[in-house]
N, C-alpha and C positions, 0 to 999 in steps of 0.2 A: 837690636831690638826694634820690633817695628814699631809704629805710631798706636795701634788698636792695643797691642801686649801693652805697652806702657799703660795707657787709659786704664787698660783692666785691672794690673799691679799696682798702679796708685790709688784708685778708688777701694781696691781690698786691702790699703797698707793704711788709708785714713778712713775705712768707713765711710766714702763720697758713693752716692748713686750713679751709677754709673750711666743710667740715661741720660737724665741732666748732664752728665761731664760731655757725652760724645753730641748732645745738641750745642752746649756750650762755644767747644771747639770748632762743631762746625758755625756757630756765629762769628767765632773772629778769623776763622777761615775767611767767611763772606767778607767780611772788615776790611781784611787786607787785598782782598782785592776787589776790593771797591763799591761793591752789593750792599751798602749799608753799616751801619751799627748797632746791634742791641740795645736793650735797654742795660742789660746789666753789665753789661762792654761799654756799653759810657760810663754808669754810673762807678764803672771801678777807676774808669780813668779819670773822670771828674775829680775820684775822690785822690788820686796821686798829687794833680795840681794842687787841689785845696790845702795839699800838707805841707807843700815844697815850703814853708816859712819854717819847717818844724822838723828837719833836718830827717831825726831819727824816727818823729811819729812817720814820716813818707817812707820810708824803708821798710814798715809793716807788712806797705803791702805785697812782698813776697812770702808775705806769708797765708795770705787769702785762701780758702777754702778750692777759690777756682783759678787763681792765679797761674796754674801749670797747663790749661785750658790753651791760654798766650802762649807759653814756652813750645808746646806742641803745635801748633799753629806756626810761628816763626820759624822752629826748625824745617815746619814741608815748603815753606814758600821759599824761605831766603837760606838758612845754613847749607840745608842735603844740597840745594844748588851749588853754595859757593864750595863744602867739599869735592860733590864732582870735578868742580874745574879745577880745583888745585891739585887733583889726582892727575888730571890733563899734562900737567906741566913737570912728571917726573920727578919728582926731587929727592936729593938723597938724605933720609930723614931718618936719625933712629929715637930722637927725643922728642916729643911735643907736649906743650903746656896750649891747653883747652880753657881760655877765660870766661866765667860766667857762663859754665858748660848745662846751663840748664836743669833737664832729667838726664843728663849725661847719654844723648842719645848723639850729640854732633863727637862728643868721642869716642865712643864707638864706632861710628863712621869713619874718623880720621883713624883710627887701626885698621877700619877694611881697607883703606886706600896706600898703607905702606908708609903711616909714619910713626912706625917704633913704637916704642913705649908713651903713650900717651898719659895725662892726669890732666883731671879736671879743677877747677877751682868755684866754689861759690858761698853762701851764707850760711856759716855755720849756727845751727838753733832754726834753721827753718824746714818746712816739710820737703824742700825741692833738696836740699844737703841731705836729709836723711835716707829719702829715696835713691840718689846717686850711691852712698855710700854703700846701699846692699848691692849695688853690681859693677861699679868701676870705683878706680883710684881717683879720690877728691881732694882735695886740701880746702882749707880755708883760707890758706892767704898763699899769694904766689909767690913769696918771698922760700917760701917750705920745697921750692920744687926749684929752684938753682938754676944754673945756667940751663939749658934748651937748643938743639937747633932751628926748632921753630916752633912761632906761636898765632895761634890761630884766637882772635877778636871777632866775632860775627853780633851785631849788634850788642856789643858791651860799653863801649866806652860811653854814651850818649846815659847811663844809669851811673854812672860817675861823677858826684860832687867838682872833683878835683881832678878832671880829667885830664886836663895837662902833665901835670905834675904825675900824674899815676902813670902817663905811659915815658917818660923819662924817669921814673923811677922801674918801672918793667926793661927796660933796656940798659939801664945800669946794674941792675941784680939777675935779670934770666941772660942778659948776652944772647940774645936772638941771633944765628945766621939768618932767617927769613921773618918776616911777620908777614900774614895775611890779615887782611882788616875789610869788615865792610862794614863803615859807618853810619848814622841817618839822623846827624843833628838834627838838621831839620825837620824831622816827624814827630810831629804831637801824638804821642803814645804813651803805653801803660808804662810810668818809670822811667821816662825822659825827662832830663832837666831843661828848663828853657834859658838860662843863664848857668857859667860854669864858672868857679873860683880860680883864679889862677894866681900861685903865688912864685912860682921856681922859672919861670922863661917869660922872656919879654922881647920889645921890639919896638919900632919908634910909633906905633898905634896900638898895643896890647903892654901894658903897663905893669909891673909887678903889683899885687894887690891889691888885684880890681876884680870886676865881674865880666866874664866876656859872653855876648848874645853869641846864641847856637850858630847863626849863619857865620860869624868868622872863624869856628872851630876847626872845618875842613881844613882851613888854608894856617892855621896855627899849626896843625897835626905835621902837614907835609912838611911846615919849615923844622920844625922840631927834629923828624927823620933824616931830613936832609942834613942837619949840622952835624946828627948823632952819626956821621957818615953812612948813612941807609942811603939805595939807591931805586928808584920805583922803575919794576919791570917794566916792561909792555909786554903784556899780555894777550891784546886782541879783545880780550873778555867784553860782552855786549854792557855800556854805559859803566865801563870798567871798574867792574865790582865783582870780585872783592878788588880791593887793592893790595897787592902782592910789592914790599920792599924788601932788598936783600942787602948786607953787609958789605960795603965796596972791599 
């Protein structure tokens, strides 16, 4: 499905005008690389921080009238990239679990690219779940889709509370041969947390039952991969993203 089709089936699936939607996109088009911000692309992101005290009221906003405006937007910059490249690297895939698959357009792409059976995962009761659900396979929870040989993260983890603990609990219930991941603690965006919970791994500086700032997520991630016996490709990939680990 291309970028404009989608636009078009979501605004005639929720009644959104569909001008406003494709000026929208192209605003956080410009957003993301670097031309500015909106007024109503700050104000939605404004209004994500003002929630983070309120756990569940911040999770709303995936459900925003324009909030798939963003999802389309990420998918042309960053996902279709990082699928291309993992198509680069051949792998023999016949299961893929698709995290926080958006409008389920990066799974779709991970089928054109030859890995198998693909399912998406995202919030079930929201307009982006429902949209998915009329044309690819979703779950709600990724615990529903079992083992995997790989799994594809393209900006998901960074919208996780408990991010730690969610991707050692993704690796103890799907058993990933591969993960591809491209992360971006560091980006103040729509649905990023700026501190993350961590309760299940620790370390002589990351503590059981504390709060960890986003800049030492990166390097909490890799040691977590690293023990779960994952081992990180070299790839080449330019500022190596995604990050590609594979099962020693």
């Amino acid at each position: 499905m291309k970028i404009e089709e989608a636009i078009k089936l979501y605004c005639e699936m929720y009644s959104i005008d569909i001008t406003s939607a494709k000026q929208r996109y192209t605003d956080v088009l410009n957003h993301y690389n670097g031309k500015g911000c909106s007024k109503w692309a700050e104000d939605l992101r404004n209004k994500w921080y003002e929630a983070l005290d309120y756990e569940d009221a911040a999770y709303k906003l995936y459900d925003d009238d324009w909030y798939f405006c963003d999802l389309l937007a990420c998918y042309k910059i960053y996902s279709s990239e990082y699928i291309k490249k993992v198509g680069s690297l051949n792998l023999t895939v016949d299961t893929c679990l698709d995290l926080g698959c958006g409008l389920g357009l990066t799974t779709k792409a991970l089928e054109d690219i030859g890995c198998g059976r693909v399912v998406g995962t995202n919030l079930k009761g929201t307009k982006q779940y429902d949209f998915c659900a009329s044309h690819i396979d979703v779950l709600p929870d990724h615990k529903e889709a079992g083992p995997v040989d790989l799994v594809f993260a393209s900006e998901y983890f960074e919208h996780i509370y408990h991010a730690g603990d969610h991707l050692i609990e993704i690796l103890e219930v799907n058993k990933p041969k591969v993960i591809v991941m491209a992360n971006a603690f560091n980006a103040k965006s729509f649905g990023h947390f700026d501190y993350f919970y961590n309760l299940r791994w620790s370390s002589k500086v990351i503590p059981l039952d504390s709060y960890i700032h986003h800049s030492k997520m990166g390097r909490m991630f890799a040691n977590i991969l690293k023990q779960s016996g994952y081992e990180k490709v070299k790839t080449g990939f330019w500022n190596d993203r995604p990050n590609v680990w594979q099962k020693n």
